[in-house]
C-alpha positions as CSV (number, residue, x, y, z in Angstrom):
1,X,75.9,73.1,12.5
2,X,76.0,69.2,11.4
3,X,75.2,66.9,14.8
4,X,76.1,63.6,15.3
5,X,74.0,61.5,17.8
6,X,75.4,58.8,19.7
7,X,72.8,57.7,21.8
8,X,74.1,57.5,25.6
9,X,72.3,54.3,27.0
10,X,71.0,54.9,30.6
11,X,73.3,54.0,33.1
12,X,73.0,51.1,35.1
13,X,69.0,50.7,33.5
14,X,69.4,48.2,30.7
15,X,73.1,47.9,29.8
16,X,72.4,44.5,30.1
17,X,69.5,43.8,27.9
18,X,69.3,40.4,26.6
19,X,72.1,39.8,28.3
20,X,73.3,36.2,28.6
21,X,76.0,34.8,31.2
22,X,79.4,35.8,30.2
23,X,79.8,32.2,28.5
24,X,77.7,31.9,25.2
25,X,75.5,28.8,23.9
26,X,75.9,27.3,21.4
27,X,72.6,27.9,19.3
28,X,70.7,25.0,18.1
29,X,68.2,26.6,15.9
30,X,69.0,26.6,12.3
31,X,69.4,29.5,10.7
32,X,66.2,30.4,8.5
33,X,66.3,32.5,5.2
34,X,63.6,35.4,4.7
35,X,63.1,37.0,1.2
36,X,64.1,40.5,1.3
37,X,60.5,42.0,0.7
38,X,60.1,39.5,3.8
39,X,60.2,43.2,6.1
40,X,57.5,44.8,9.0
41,X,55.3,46.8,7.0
42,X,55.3,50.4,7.1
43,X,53.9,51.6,10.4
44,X,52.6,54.9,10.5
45,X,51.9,55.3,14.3
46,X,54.0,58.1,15.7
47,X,56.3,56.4,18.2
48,X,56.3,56.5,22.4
49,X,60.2,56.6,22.3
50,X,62.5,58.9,21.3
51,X,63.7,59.6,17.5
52,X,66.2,58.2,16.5
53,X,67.9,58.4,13.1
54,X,65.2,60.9,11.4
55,X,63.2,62.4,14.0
56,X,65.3,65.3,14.7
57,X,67.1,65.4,10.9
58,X,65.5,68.3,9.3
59,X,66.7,70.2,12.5
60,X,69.8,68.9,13.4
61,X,68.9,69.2,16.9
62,X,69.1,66.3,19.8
63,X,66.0,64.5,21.0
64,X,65.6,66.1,25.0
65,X,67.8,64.7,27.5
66,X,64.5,62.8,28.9
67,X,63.6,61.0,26.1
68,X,66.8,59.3,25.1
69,X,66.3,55.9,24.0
70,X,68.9,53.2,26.4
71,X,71.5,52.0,23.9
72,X,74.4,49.6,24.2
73,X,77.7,50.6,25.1
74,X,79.0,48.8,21.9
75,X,78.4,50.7,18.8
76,X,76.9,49.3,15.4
77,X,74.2,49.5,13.0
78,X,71.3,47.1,13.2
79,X,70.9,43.5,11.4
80,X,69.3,41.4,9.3
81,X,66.9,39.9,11.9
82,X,64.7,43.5,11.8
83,X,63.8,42.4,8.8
84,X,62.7,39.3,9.2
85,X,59.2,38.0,11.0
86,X,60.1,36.2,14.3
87,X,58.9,33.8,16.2
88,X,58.2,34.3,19.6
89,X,58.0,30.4,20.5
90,X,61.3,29.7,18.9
91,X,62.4,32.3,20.5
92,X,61.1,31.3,23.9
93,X,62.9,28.4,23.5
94,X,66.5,30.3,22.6
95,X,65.9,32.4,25.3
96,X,65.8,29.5,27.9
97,X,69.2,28.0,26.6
98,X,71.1,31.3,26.4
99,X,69.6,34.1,28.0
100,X,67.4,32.9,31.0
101,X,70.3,32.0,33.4
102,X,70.8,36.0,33.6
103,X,67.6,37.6,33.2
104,X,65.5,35.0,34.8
105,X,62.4,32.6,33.8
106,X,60.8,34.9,31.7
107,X,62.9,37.9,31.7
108,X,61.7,38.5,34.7
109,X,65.1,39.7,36.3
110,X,66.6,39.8,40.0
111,X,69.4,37.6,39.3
112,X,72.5,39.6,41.3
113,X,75.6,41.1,39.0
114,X,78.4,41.9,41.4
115,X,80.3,45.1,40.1
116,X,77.7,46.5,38.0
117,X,76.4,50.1,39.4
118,X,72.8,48.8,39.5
119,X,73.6,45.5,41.4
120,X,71.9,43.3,39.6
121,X,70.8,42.0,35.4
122,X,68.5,44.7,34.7
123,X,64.4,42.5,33.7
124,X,63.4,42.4,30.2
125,X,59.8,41.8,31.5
126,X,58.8,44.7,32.4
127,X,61.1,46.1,30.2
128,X,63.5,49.5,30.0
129,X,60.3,51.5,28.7
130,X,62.3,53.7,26.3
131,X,62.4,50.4,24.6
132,X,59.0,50.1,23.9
133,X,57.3,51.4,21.1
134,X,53.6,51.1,19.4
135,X,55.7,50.1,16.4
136,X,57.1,47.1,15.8
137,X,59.8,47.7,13.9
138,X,61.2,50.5,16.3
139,X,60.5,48.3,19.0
140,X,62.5,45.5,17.0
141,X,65.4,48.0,16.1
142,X,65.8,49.2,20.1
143,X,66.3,45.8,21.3
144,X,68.5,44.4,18.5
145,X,70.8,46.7,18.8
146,X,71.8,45.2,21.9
147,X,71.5,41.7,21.3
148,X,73.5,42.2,18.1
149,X,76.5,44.0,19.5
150,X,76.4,43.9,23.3
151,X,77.0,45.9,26.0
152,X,79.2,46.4,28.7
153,X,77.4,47.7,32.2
154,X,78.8,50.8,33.7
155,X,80.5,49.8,37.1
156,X,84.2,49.0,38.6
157,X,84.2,45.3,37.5
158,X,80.8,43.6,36.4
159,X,80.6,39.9,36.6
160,X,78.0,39.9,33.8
161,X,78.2,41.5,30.3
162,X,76.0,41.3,27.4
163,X,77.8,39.0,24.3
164,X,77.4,40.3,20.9
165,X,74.8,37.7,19.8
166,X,75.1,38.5,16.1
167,X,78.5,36.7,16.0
168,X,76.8,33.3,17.6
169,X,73.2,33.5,16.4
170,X,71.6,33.2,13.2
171,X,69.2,36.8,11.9
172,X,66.5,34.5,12.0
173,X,67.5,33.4,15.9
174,X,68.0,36.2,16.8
175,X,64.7,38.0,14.9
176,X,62.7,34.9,17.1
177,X,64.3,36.0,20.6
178,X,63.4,40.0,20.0
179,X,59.9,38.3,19.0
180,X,59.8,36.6,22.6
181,X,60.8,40.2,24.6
182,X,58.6,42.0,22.8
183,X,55.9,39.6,23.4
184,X,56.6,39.3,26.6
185,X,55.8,43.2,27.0
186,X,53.0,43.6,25.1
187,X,51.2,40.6,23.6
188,X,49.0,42.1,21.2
189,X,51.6,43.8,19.4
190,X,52.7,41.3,16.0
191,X,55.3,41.8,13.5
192,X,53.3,42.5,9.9
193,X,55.4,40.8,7.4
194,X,54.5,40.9,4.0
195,X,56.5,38.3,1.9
196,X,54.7,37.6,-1.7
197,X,52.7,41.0,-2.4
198,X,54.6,42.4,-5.4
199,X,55.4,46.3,-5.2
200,X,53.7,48.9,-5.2
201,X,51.7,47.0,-2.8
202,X,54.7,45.3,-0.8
203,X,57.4,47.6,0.0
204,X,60.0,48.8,-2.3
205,X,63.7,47.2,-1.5
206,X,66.7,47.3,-3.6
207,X,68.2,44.2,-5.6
208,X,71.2,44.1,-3.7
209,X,70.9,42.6,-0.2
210,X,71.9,43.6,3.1
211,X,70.7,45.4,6.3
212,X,70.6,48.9,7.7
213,X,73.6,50.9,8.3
214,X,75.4,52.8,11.3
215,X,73.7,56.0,9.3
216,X,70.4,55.5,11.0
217,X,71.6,55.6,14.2
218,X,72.6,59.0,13.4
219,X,71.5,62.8,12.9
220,X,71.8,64.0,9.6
221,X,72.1,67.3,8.3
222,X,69.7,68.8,5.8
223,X,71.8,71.5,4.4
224,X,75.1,68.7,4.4
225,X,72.8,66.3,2.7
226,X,71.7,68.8,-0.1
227,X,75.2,69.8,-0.5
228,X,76.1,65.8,-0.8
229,X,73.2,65.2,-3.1
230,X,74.2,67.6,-5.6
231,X,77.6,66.3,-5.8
232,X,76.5,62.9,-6.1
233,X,72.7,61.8,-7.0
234,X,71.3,65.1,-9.0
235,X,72.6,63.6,-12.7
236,X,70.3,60.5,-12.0
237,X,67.5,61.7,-10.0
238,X,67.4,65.8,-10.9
239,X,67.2,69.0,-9.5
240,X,65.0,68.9,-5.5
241,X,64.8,64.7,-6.6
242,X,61.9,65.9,-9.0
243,X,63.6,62.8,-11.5
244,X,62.6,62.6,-15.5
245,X,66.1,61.0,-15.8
246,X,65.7,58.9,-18.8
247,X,67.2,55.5,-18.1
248,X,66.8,53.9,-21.6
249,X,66.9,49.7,-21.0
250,X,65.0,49.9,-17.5
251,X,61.6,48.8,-17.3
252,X,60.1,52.3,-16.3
253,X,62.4,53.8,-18.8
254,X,63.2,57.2,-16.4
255,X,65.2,57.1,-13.2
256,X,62.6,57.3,-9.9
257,X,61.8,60.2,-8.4
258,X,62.7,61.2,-4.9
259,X,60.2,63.9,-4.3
260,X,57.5,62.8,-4.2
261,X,58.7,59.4,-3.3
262,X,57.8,55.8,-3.7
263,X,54.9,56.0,-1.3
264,X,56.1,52.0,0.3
265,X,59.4,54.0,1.5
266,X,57.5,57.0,2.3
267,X,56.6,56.8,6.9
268,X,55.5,59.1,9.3
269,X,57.7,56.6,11.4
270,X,60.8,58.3,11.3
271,X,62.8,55.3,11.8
272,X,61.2,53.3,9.2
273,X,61.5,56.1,7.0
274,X,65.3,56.3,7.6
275,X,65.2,52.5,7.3
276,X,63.9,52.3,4.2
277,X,66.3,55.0,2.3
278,X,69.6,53.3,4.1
279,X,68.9,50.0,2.2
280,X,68.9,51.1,-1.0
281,X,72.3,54.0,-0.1
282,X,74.1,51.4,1.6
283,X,73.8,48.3,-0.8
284,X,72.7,49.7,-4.0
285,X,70.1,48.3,-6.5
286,X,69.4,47.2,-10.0
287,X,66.3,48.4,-11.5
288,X,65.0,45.7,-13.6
289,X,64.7,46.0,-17.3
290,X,66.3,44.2,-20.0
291,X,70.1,46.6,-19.4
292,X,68.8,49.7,-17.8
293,X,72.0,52.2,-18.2
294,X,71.8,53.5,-14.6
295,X,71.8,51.9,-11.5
296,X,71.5,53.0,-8.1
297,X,75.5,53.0,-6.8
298,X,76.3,50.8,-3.4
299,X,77.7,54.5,-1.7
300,X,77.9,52.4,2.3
301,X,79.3,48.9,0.6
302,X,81.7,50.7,-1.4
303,X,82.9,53.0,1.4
304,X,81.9,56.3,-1.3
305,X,80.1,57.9,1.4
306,X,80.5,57.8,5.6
307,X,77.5,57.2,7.2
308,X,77.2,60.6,8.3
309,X,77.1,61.3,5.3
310,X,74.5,58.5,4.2
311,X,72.3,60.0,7.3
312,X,72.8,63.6,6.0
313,X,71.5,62.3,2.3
314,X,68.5,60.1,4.3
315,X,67.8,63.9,6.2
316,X,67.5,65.8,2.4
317,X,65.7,63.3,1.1
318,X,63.0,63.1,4.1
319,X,63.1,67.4,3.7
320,X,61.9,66.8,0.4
321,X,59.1,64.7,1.3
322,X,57.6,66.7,4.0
């Protein structure tokens, strides 16, 4: 049976995170542009919070009830700034215009919120520990969610909600205020951006830009995913994703094999894993060659596959690579 995680955020815990008084700053930090090969490296430390898009996707089953990860009540995928290295003075300094009036000099919360269930802004410092991870980038993805979307709190009328930062702040903004939380939490942890080494020893990313997806925030389906991969990637990448596709014009001259897989996509980070396939389903790439005759197809930009259906593929795909 195909399962579809939404993530319940935990009541009245963080449904608040990052929040900011109900009126929103302007920002005053220019936006900065990252290169896209400008992304955390790939962590391989299993994480302390529960899976999310992959963890359970060869199963299909749901993470236990005690291990769910808080999530906003506002649904979407996460951004751009998760990709970028951020700043955690910067963000210190956004936090303080935006942010601090709610959650309190340095996150450190009691600030009342009339209506909510809990009573009050729930503190980023100590933080919901579902949150937290030994990886960055999960730890990155967890909080983002939030500050890109918002959240509503459970409760009869709260006075305080959390605004959906992404339409206000810059990626880069927003990438230095997750910086700032996380730092606040654990001080030794760093993003590891790596922005000039060329594949294979940076990480491979498609041509075509963009960020993740709604698809890994969900469960895929193995068996849904084969089914979908069959109809849809087996001319270009063969049979179990073994490839010897000719692609005459590309530089590598065959299409790339999915099992094994580029070893820079390839985590025992589930999330990361998931991360890495959903940029390249979602926005599509070029290979580069001189006029290489295939091309990997845009399937979430184009609307050609849901992203259950994108998660389901990401699930196959992960199968093959066990």
């Amino acid at each position: 049976m195909k399962l579809k995680i939404v993530f319940p955020f935990i009541a009245g815990l963080f449904l608040l995170v990052l929040v900011a008084c109900g009126t929103q700053a302007t920002p005053t930090a220019a936006p900065t542009t990252v290169p896209p090969t400008a992304v955390p490296a790939t962590d391989t430390v299993v994480p302390t919070v529960a899976p999310t898009a992959a963890a359970t996707a060869t199963t299909g089953a749901e993470a236990p009830a005690a291990q769910e990860v808080a999530r906003p009540s506002n649904s979407g995928g996460a951004g751009e700034a998760i990709t970028l290295a951020g700043d955690p003075v910067s963000g210190g300094k956004i936090f303080a215009q935006n942010c601090v009036a709610c959650h309190a000099a340095e996150g450190k919360g009691g600030v009342a919120n009339p209506g909510s269930d809990d009573g009050t802004v729930p503190p980023l410092n100590p933080i919901d520990d579902t949150l937290t991870s030994s990886s960055y980038l999960t730890y990155a993805y967890n909080l983002d969610l939030f500050v890109e979307h918002g959240s509503k709190p459970e409760g009869t009328g709260p006075t305080f909600s959390m605004p959906a930062w992404g339409n206000n702040l810059a990626p880069q903004q927003i990438a230095d205020v997750i910086s700032y939380v996380i730092s606040l939490n654990d001080p030794t942890l760093k993003p590891v951006v790596k922005t000039s080494l060329p594949v294979p020893d940076g990480i491979a990313r498609p041509s075509n830009p963009g960020g993740a997806g709604e698809a890994i925030t969900l469960t895929g389906d193995v068996a849904s995913g084969a089914k979908i991969y069959s109809q849809n990637c087996i001319a270009c990448h063969g049979a179990d994703g073994v490839g010897n596709v000719a692609n005459p014009g590309s530089d590598d001259g065959t299409v790339p094999p999915l099992s094994p897989i580029d070893d820079t996509i390839k985590s025992k980070e589930p999330v990361v894993f998931a991360y890495n396939l959903d940029l390249f389903l979602e926005h599509g790439s070029m290979p580069s060659g001189k006029n290489p005759t295939f091309s990997m197809p845009a399937w979430g930009d184009k609307g050609t596959l849901t992203s259950q259906q994108i998660a389901d593929v990401i699930a196959y795909v992960e199968s093959l690579n066990k």
